[in-house]
C-alpha positions as CSV (number, residue, x, y, z in Angstrom):
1,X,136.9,218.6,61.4
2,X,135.2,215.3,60.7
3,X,134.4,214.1,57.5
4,X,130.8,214.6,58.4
5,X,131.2,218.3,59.2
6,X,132.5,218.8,56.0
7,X,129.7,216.8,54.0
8,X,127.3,219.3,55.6
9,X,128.1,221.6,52.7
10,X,126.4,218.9,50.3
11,X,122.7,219.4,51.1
12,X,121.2,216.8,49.8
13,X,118.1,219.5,48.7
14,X,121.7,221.5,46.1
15,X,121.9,217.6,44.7
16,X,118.6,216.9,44.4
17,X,118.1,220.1,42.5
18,X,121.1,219.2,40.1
19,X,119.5,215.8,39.0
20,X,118.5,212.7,41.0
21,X,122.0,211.0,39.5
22,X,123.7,213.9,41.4
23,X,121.3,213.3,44.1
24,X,121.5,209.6,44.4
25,X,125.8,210.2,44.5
26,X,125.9,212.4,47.2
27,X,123.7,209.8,49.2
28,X,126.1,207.1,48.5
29,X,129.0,208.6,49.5
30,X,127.3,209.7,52.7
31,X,127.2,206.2,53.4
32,X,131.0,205.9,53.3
33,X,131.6,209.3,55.6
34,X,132.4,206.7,58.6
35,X,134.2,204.7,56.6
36,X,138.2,204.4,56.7
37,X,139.9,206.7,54.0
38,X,140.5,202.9,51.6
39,X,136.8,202.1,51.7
40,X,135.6,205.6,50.8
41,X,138.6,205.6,48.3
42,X,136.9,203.0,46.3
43,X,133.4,204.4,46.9
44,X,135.0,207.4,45.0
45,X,136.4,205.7,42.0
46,X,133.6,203.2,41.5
47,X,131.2,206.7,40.9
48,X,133.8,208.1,38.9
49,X,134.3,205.0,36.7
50,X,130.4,205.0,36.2
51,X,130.0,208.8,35.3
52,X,133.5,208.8,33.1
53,X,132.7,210.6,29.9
54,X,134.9,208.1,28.4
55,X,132.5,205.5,29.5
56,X,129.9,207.6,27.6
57,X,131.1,207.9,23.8
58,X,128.7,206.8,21.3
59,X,126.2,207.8,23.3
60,X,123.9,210.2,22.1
61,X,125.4,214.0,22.8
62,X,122.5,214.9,25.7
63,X,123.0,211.7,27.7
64,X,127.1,212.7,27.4
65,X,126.4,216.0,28.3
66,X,124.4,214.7,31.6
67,X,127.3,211.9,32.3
68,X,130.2,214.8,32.5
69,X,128.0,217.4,34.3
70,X,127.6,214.4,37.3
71,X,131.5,213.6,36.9
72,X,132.4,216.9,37.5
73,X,129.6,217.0,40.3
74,X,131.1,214.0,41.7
75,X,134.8,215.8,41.4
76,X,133.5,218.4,43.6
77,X,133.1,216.3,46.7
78,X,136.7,215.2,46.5
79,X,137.7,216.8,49.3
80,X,134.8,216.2,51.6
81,X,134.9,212.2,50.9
82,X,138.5,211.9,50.8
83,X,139.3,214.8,54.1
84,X,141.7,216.5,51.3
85,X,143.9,213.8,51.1
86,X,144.0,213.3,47.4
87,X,145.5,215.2,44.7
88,X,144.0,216.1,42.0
89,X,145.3,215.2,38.6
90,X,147.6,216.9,37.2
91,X,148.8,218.1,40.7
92,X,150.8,215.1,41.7
């Protein structure tokens, strides 16, 4: 299966109705689906350094709430971006 095949589970119509930041993720990781595994690597960790709820304290508790619902969002497509090759944490 082809990276592709397996981003056509992501509709971009299920992002779109989770929130344009969930929305506007999905589209840029599309981008990288052509990519090699490194560059779509990176693609995945600059998103998930964005959306870190770490990156978010001290903010006020609904724009928190919003920045962990699109990390875990962004979590989700793992497997598609990456083709399964990453672990999880926790599982290494």
């Amino acid at each position: 299966w082809t990276i592709s095949v397996l981003f056509s589970q992501y509709t971009l119509v299920d992002a779109e109705a989770r929130g344009k930041d969930q929305a506007s993720a999905l589209l840029r990781l599309r981008r990288t689906a052509c990519m090699p595994l490194e560059r779509r690597r990176q693609a995945m960790r600059l998103l998930l350094r964005d959306w870190h709820p770490d990156k978010h304290q001290g903010k006020p508790l609904e724009e928190q709430e919003h920045a962990n619902e699109v990390f875990c969002y962004i979590q989700g497509l793992r497997s598609a971006v990456l083709g399964g090759t990453e672990q999880t944490a926790g599982q290494a």
